[in-house]
DRENFI-97215 format. One record per residue (C-alpha): residue number from 1; y, z negated, x negated. Coordinates in steps of 0.05 Angstrom, whole numbers. Each point is the difference from the previous one (the first is absolute). Layout:
! DRENFI-97215
+------+--------+--------+--------+
: tido :      v :      w :      u :
+------+--------+--------+--------+
:  NUM :      Y :      Z :      X :
...
+------+--------+--------+--------+
! end
This chain:
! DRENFI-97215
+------+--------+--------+--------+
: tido :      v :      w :      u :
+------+--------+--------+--------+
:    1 :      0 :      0 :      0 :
:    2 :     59 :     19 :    -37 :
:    3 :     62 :    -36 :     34 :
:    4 :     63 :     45 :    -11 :
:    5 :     62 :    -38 :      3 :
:    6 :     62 :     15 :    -27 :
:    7 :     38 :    -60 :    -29 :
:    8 :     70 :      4 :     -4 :
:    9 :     32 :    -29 :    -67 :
:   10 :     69 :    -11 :      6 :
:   11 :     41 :    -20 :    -64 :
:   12 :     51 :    -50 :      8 :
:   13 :     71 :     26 :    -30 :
:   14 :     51 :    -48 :    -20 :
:   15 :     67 :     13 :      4 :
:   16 :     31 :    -64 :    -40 :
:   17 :     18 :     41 :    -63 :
:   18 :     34 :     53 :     37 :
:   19 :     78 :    -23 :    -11 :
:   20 :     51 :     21 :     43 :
:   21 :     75 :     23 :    -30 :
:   22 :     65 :     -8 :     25 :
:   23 :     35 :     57 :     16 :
:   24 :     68 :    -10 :    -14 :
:   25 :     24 :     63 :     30 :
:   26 :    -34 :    -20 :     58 :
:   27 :     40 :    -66 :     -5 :
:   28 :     69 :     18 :    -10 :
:   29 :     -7 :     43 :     50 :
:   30 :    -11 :    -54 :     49 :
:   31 :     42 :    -46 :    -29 :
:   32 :     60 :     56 :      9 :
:   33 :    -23 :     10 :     78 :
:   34 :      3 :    -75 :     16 :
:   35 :     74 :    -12 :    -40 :
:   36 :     21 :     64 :     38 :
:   37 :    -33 :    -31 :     72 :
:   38 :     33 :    -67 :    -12 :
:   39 :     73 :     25 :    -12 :
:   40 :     -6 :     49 :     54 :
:   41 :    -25 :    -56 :     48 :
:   42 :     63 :    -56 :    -37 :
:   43 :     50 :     58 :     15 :
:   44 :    -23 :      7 :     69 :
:   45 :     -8 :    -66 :     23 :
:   46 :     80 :     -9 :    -33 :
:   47 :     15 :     57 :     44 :
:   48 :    -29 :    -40 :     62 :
:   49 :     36 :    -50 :    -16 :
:   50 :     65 :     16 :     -3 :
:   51 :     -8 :     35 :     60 :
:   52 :    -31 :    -69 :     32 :
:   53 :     70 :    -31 :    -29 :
:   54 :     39 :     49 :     37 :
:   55 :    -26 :     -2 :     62 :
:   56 :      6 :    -77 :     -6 :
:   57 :     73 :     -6 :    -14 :
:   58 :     10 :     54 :     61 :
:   59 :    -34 :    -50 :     48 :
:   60 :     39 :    -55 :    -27 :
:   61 :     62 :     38 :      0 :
:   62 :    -10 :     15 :     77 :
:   63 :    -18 :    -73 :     15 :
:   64 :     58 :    -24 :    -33 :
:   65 :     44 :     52 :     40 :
:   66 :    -22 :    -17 :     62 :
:   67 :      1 :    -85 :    -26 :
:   68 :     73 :     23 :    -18 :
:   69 :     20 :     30 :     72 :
:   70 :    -29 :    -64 :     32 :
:   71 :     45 :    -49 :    -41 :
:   72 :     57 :     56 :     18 :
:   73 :    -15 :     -5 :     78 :
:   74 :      2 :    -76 :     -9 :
:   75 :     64 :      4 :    -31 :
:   76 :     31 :     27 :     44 :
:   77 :    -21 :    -39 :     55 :
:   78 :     13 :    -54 :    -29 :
:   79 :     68 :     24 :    -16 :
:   80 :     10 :      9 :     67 :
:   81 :    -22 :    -68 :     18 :
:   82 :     48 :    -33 :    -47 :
:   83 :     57 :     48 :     24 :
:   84 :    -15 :    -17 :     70 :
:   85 :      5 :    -77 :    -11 :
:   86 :     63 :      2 :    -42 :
:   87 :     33 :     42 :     61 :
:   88 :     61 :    -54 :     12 :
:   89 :    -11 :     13 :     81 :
:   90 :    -70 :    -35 :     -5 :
:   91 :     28 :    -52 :    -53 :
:   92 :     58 :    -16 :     59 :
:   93 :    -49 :     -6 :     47 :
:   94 :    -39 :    -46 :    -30 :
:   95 :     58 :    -46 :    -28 :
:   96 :     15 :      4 :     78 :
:   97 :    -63 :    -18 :     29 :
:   98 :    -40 :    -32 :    -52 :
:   99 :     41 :    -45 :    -33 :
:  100 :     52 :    -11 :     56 :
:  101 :     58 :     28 :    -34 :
:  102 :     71 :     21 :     30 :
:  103 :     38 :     65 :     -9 :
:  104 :     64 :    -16 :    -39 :
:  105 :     60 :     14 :     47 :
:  106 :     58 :     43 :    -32 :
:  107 :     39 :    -64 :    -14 :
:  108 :    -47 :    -31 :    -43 :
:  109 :    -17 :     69 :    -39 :
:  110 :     45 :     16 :    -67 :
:  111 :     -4 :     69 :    -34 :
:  112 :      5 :     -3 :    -70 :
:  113 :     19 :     80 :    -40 :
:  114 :    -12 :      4 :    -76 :
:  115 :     62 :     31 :    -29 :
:  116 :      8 :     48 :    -68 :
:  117 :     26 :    -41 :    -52 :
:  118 :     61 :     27 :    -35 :
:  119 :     -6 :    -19 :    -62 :
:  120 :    -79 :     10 :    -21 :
:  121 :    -10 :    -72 :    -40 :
:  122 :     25 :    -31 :     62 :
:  123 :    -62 :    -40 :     50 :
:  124 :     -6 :     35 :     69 :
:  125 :     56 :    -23 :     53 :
:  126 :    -24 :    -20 :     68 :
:  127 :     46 :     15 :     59 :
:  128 :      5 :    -28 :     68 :
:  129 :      6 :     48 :     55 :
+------+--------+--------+--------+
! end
């Protein structure tokens, strides 16, 4: 009986000596890529923000317009609120009611007139009219 069977021999190959180079072309090339990538992406994200900055100091500027026409509006109402309790009809009408005043009579009043001085050392003359 002959038994035919094929063995298969496999060799076992080592690969530790092989030694791998550098390649420096290879290298500088990528070296040049990333330094190229990196300022490209520094001078774009300076580009953003500036922009970012301007649009910033726009919205600020239009808040501080509109904050500004507010105080303006107040102003003048309040303006209008100090004019209207100055007015000497409301001031007499409150010496009159309030605080039980009289109304001098034309007897009692005396009208006093500043006069020019002559001479322009000379203290301001009160007359009696």
């Amino acid at each position: 009986m002959s038994i035919d069977v094929e063995y298969a021999i496999r060799k076992d190959i080592r690969n530790n000596p092989i030694v791998r180079e550098v390649d420096t072309q290879q290298k500088r090339e990528f070296l040049t890529t990333s330094i190229l990538a990196g300022l490209i992406m520094a001078m774009g994200i300076f580009a953003a923000w500036q922009h970012f900055q301007i649009v910033t100091t726009g919205y600020d500027t239009q808040k501080m317009q509109q904050a500004r026409a507010a105080e303006e509006t107040l102003n003048r109402r309040l303006r209008l609120e100090v004019e209207t309790l100055r007015a000497p009809q409301r001031i007499e009408e409150l010496a009159l009611r309030k605080l039980h005043m009289t109304a001098p009579l034309a007897k009692d009043t005396l009208v006093v007139e500043r006069t020019t001085p002559t001479a322009p050392d000379q203290a301001i003359v009160a007359a009696v009219r």
